[in-house]
N, C-alpha and C positions, 0 to 999 in steps of 0.2 A: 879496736874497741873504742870509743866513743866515750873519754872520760871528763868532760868537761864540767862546769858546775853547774850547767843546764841540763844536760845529760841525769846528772846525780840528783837533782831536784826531781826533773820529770820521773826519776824510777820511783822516788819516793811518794811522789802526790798520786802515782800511779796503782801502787801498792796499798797504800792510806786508803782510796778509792774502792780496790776490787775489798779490801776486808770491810771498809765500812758496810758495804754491797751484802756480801756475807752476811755478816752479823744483824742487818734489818731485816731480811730474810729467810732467816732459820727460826720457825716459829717460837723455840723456847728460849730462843736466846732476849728476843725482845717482844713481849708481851703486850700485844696489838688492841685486845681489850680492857688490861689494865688502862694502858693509854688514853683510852678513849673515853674511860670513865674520868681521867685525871683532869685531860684538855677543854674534854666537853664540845661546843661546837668551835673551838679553834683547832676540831683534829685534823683538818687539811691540813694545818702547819708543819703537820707531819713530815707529809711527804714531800715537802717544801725543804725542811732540812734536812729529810734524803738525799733531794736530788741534787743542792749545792753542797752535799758533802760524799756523796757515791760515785753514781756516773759522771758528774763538772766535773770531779777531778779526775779519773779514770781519763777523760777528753784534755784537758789541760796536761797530763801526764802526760800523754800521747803525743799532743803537740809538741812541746818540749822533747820529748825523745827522740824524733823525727825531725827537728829542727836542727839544722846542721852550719 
């Protein structure tokens, strides 16, 4: 097993990634029309810091896990 501190980073950014993942996507969990009435037309921002905080790291984890 592969314990290095790269190893231990990538499970964590990886894990960080699939629940953030989760959590934007289970509709009650995060309330997509509240949102939108909040941000207004900055709600693309949204998914903006989805995606550098979901799938980036999900890939970044990845990398790092794989990297040997």
């Amino acid at each position: 097993m592969n314990t290095s501190p790269l190893a231990l980073l990538g499970f964590l950014l990886l894990s960080w990634g699939f629940l953030v993942s989760i959590l934007f996507w289970v509709p009650r969990i995060v309330n997509r029309p509240q949102l939108r009435k909040i941000f207004g037309t900055r709600y693309p921002m949204i998914y903006f810091i989805y995606f550098s905080n979901g799938p980036f790291l999900v890939a970044i984890g990845l990398y790092l896990l794989l990297l040997k």
